[in-house]
C-alpha angles and dihedrals in degrees: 000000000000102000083044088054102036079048099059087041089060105040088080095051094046103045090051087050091052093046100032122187106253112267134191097293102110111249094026091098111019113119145149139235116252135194105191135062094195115060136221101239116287092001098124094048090055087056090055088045090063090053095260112150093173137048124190116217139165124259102206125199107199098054101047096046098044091156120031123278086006112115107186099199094164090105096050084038092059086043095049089052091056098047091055089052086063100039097245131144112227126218108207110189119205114235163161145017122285113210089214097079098010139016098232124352117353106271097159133073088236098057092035090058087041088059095039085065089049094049092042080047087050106041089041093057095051107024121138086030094109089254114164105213111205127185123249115308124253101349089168092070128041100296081089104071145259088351136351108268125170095195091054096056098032080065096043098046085043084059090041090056100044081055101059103031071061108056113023096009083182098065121100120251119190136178168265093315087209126198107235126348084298087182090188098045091044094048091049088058095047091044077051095062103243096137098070084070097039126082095194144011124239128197143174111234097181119160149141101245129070123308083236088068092065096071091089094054089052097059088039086057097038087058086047089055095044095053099053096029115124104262107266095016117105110203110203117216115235127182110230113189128003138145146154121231113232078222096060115113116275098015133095126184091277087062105044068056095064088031097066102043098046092039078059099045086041095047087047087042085067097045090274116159106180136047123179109183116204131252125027091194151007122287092211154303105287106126086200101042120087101204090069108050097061098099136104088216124045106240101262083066097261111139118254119217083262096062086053108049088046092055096048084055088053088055100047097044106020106131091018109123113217108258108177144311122263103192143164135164105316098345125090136191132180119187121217137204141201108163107304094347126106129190126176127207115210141167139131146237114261095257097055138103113271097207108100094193141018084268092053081226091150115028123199129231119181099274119078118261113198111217124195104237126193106201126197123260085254096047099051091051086062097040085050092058085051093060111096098346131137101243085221093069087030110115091033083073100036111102101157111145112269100231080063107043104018087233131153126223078232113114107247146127139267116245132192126187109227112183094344107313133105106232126159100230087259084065084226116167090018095117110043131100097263139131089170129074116148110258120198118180132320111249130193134231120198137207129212108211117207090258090051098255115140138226121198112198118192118230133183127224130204134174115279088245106034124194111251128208123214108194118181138143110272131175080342099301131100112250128201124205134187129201133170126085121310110245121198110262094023128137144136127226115210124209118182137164133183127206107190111192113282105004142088119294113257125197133175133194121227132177119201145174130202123306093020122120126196135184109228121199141339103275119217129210105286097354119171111216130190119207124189115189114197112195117200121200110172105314098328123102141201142185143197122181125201132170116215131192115196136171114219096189132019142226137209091231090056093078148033113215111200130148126234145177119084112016088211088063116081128230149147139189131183131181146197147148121308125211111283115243120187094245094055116014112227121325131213105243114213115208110198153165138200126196120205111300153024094346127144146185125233121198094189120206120249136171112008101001098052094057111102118268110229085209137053120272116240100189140333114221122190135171111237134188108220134211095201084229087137092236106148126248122230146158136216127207131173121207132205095286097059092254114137111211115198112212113196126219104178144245124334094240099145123072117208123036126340134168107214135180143209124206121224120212104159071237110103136100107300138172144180123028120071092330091220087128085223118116117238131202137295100033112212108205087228099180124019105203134354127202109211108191107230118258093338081284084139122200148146126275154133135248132182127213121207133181113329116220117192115189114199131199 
C-alpha cells in the first residue's frame, strides 16, 4: 500500500520532468504551425533540421468523432509517431464544433459535455507522449461561432479543465490561444478562473510592426498574470502563433528573414519560452494573396530565405541558455551561455544607428549577427546574476565590483531603455499614471569581444522602490501624488507653471515626501501646464519633464458623439451636459444603445484636444462614470504619416466615478497610412473615447466623461 501510493505521487512529477515546459534555453521552444498529420516524405525531418522542437496543429472534432461517441485517432496517431521519429514535441489544440451536437462552438451543457468526452478520449489515448493540449484557437475572433463570447468559452475551457486535471492531472493544459493581447478578453478568462487548470498562457502577438515593439505587451500581460495567478503557482507566457507575410507592406522575403530570428530572441528577452512561427509552409501560390506567403519553405518544400537564416541561428545558439539583455535606442543584444561560453546576438531596426560600439568595429545590419564574447571574471559574474532572476530582486543579489560594472552596493534595479522608454524587465510601473521614477546615474556595462574589441552599454540604475507621481484633474485643479516608500533624504521639488489662453504665465514651487498630495495650481479651460520635478537623493539630482494639456470643464461643442460598426445593427446614441459636482466640474453625459452585434461609439475630439501634440503623448487620463455594462474602453490617434493606432483600456466593469488611463506605446494595433507601425510626428488624439460594446452582446446604457488629462514626452 506505500510503494502503491509513493508510486502514484511521483508519476506527476516524473512524467513533467521527462516532458519539461520549454524554458529559456534557445531551441528549446521554437516551433512551427502545421496543417497536415500525414507528411510529404522527409518533410518533418526537414522541420527538426531547422531546429524546430515543437510543431502547432489542429485537433479537429469533427473529424475525429464522425459518428457519435467514435473517435477515429489513427491520423494524429500517425502524426504523433512521426514526430517522435524526429524528436519533436506536438501542440494539439482543441477545437472546434462538431455539427453533430451543435451547430458552431459548444454553448450548451449538452455539447460541452459532448466535447469534454472527446477531450478525456483524447488525452487518455495519447497521455505520458509530451503532448502540449491547448484550448480552442483564437476564440476572441470568429473562430468562436457564431460570435465571440467570453462567457461561452470561459465555461467550456473550465469543463475542459476539470476534464483533464481528472483523467491524466500531469498533462499539460494551456490557453486561450488569443488572438492579439485582447486585454479584456484575456482578464475575463483569468476572472473566470481558468488559470487555476492551465500551466501556461499563450498569445498571439501578431502585428505589423517590428518584433522589438511587442516587449511592452509582454510586461502588461505578465502583471495580468500575476494579479489573478493561484497563490504559489507561476504561470509562464508563450507565444503561440506569430508570423510576418512576406506580402505585408513594407516586407519581402529578406525581411520575413530578419523578422523570424529577432521575434524569437525578443520573445526569450521577456521570459518567453515558446515561440511557434507560423507558418511552416506556404498556403499557396497566389503572388497577391497574404494568407499564402507566410511560410519558411515554399509549398512545394524549397527553403525560403527564412528557413535558412533560422537554421543558421539554431546552429549558432542551440544549447545556449538566455543570460540578459544588453539594449539601447534601436540596437539589441541578448547574451547567451552554455558553461563558460558566451555569445552575444545582436542587430538593429532599420532606423538605428549601425555602429555596435563607439569604434564602429562591428557594425549592425537588421539581421541578427551572433559574436563570440570573453567577459571578465567580474562581468560574468554579473552576467551570471542576471541568468534566470526576477528583476525585481535583481540588484539585492548583484555584488559585481564596481570598476567593472559601475554598480553601486545600493539596492536598486537594473534598468534598460527599449524604444524609448525606461522599463525594469518586469515591466513593473509602466502603466501607471506616472512622469516621475528616481533616476540616479546612468552606469555603464562593457563587453570584451573574442578579438579584444569592446563594447560599452549604458544602463540606468534606480532605486529598487522608486517614488512614483499621479498626477490627474481634481476639483478643478491638477494633484500630484506621490507613493513608494519614504527614504530618508528624499524629497521632490515641483516646479509648475500654467499658461491659461490668453493670460500671464503662473508657476508655484512644492516639496513633498512620500505619501503627500498637492494641488497645484487653478486650472483654466483648456490650460496647458508644464511641470518639472526635480528628486534628491543625497547629493545627487534627477529630473523628468512632461507637458501636459487637460480640460477642467467641458463643453458640448468640444465633441461629436456618433455610433459606428455594421451598418445592419441599430444603435443611437445622444449627449449633453450633465449636472456640475466640486470633485469633477460638469461632465458630458452619453445616452446610448446597442442592438445585437459588432457596434461602437465613437466621442470624437474637438476644439483643443483635437489639435495635433508636437510631442509624443505619453498617456491620456479621464474620469469616467461607468455603467459596469462590461463594454470595452478604447482610444484612437493618428500620427504624422496618416496611420491611426487603438490603445485599449479594458471593460467597464465598475459602476460611479473612475479615473482611468490609457497608456500610450506607439505599440498598439494600427492601420492605413504608411503601415510602417512606427509613429510619426506630430500625434492627433482622433477619438476620444470608443465604446466597444462587448462581444456584440448589445444593450442600453449611460456613461459620464470628466476632465481629460494628456501627458506628453
Amino acid at each position: 500500500m506505500f510503494s502503491l501510493a509513493v508510486a502514484t505521487l511521483l508519476l506527476p512529477l516524473s512524467y513533467r520532468t521527462n516532458f519539461p515546459l520549454p524554458g529559456l534555453k534557445f531551441g528549446e521552444g521554437w516551433g512551427v504551425n502545421i496543417h497536415f498529420t500525414d507528411e510529404r516524405p522527409g518533410e518533418m525531418k526537414l522541420i527538426a533540421e531547422a531546429g524546430f522542437k515543437w510543431v502547432r496543429m489542429d485537433f479537429f472534432w469533427h473529424q475525429i468523432e464522425v459518428k457519435k461517441g467514435i473517435y477515429d485517432f489513427e491520423p494524429y496517431e500517425r502524426l504523433l509517431k512521426t514526430c517522435e521519429r524526429n524528436k519533436i514535441r506536438p501542440i494539439f489544440i482543441l477545437d472546434y464544433g462538431n455539427d453533430l451536437y451543435q451547430k458552431g462552438s459548444p454553448r450548451t451543457a449538452d455539447s460541452r459535455a459532448a466535447f469534454c468526452k472527446f477531450v478525456a478520449a483524447a488525452v487518455t489515448k495519447f497521455k505520458s507522449r509530451g503532448v502540449l493540449w491547448e484550448m480552442w484557437n483564437e476564440p476572441n475572433i470568429p473562430f468562436w461561432q457564431p460570435a465571440p463570447n467570453v462567457a461561452e468559452y470561459v465555461a467550456l475551457a473550465e469543463s475542459v479543465g476539470k476534464t483533464i486535471r481528472t483523467v491524466a492531472a500531469d498533462e499539460w493544459f494551456i490557453g486561450p490561444a488569443a488572438s492579439g493581447f485582447d486585454w479584456a478578453f484575456l482578464e475575463s478568462c483569468f476572472k473566470g478562473g481558468l488559470l487555476k487548470y492551465w500551466d501556461a498562457v499563450s498569445v498571439h502577438p501578431y502585428r505589423n510592426a517590428a518584433p522589438e515593439t511587442v516587449g511592452i505587451d509582454w510586461a502588461r500581460l505578465r502583471d495580468l498574470v500575476a494579479r489573478y495567478s493561484p497563490r504559489g503557482k507561476s504561470i509562464p507566457m508563450f507565444s503561440g502563433e506569430w508570423g510576418y507575410s512576406e506580402l505585408y507592406a513594407g516586407l519581402n522575403r529578406e525581411k520575413q528573414a530578419q523578422y523570424a530570428t529577432r521575434q524569437v530572441l525578443t520573445n526569450l528577452s521577456h521570459g518567453v519560452g515558446l515561440s511557434i512561427w507560423y507558418d511552416w509552409k506556404d498556403d499557396g501560390p497566389n503572388p497577391k494573396e497574404q494568407e499564402h506567403h507566410f511560410g519558411t519553405v515554399f509549398e512545394d518544400l524549397k527553403p525560403k530565405e527564412t528557413y535558412v537564416a533560422m537554421r543558421a541561428m539554431s546552429q549558432a545558439l542551440r544549447g545556449f541558455e538566455w543570460a540578459g539583455s544588453l539594449n539601447r535606442e534601436g540596437q539589441f543584444a541578448q547574451l547567451f551561455r552554455r558553461g563558460d561560453t558566451w555569445r552575444l546576438a545582436a542587430w538593429r531596426e532599420d532606423f538605428a544607428n549601425p555602429a555596435l560600439n563607439l569604434s564602429g568595429t562591428h557594425p549592425l545590419t537588421p539581421t541578427p549577427t551572433v559574436f563570440e564574447v570573453v567577459p571578465t571574471p567580474a562581468q560574468a559574474t554579473f552576467w551570471k546574476k542576471l541568468n534566470g532572476l526576477s528583476l525585481s530582486k535583481l540588484v539585492r543579489s548583484l555584488d559585481a565590483e564596481p570598476a567593472e560594472t559601475a554598480l553601486r552596493r545600493t539596492p536598486g534595479v537594473v534598468r534598460w531603455t527599449r524604444s524609448g522608454r525606461v522599463m525594469d524587465s518586469t515591466g513593473a510601473g509602466l502603466f501607471r499614471p506616472s512622469i516621475l521614477s528616481v533616476l540616479p546615474e546612468t552606469v555603464q556595462s562593457r563587453v570584451t569581444f573574442k578579438d579584444g574589441s569592446k563594447l560599452v552599454f549604458d544602463v540606468e540604475r534606480m532605486f529598487a522602490e522608486p517614488l512614483k507621481t499621479e498626477i490627474l484633474p481634481y476639483r478643478g485643479m491638477l494633484r500630484l501624488s506621490l507613493s513608494g516608500p519614504a527614504f530618508q533624504g528624499v524629497t521632490v521639488e515641483v516646479k509648475s507653471s500654467i499658461t491659461p489662453p490668453g493670460a500671464p504665465t503662473t508657476s508655484s514651487t512644492h516639496v513633498l515626501r512620500s505619501g503627500e498630495s498637492v494641488d497645484l495650481t487653478k486650472l483654466g479651460q483648456n490650460a496647458k501646464i508644464t511641470a518639472t520635478m526635480v528628486a534628491s537623493k543625497g547629493a545627487g539630482t534627477r529630473q523628468l519633464t512632461g507637458s501636459l494639456r487637460s480640460l477642467s470643464d467641458w463643453a458640448t461643442e468640444q465633441v461629436d458623439v456618433m455610433t459606428d460598426g455594421d451598418a445592419k445593427v441599430g444603435s443611437t446614441c445622444s449627449f449633453k451636459l450633465g449636472q456640475p459636482s466640486a470633485e469633477i466640474g460638469t461632465p458630458v453625459v452619453l445616452d446610448y444603445h446597442f442592438d445585437t452585434g459588432w457596434k461602437f461609439l465613437n466621442v470624437r475630439a474637438k476644439g483643443e484636444l483635437s489639435k495635433p501634440f508636437q510631442g509624443m503623448i505619453e498617456s491620456v487620463g479621464m474620469w469616467i462614470y461607468g455603467d459596469g455594462s462590461g463594454h470595452d474602453l478604447r482610444l484612437r490617434y493618428q500620427d504624422g504619416a496618416g496611420q491611426t493606432f487603438q490603445p485599449t483600456y479594458g471593460p467597464m466593469t465598475w459602476k460611479g466615478w473612475k479615473y482611468i488611463t490609457i497608456p500610450i506605446t506607439g505599440t498598439e494595433h494600427h492601420w492605413g497610412g504608411s503601415e510602417t507601425g512606427r509613429v510619426k510626428l506630430p500625434v492627433t488624439i482622433h477619438t476620444l473615447l470608443v465604446v466597444d460594446s462587448a462581444g456584440g452582446k448589445g444593450g442600453t446604457g449611460q456613461i459620464k466623461i470628466g476632465p481629460v488629462l494628456v501627458i506628453t514626452k
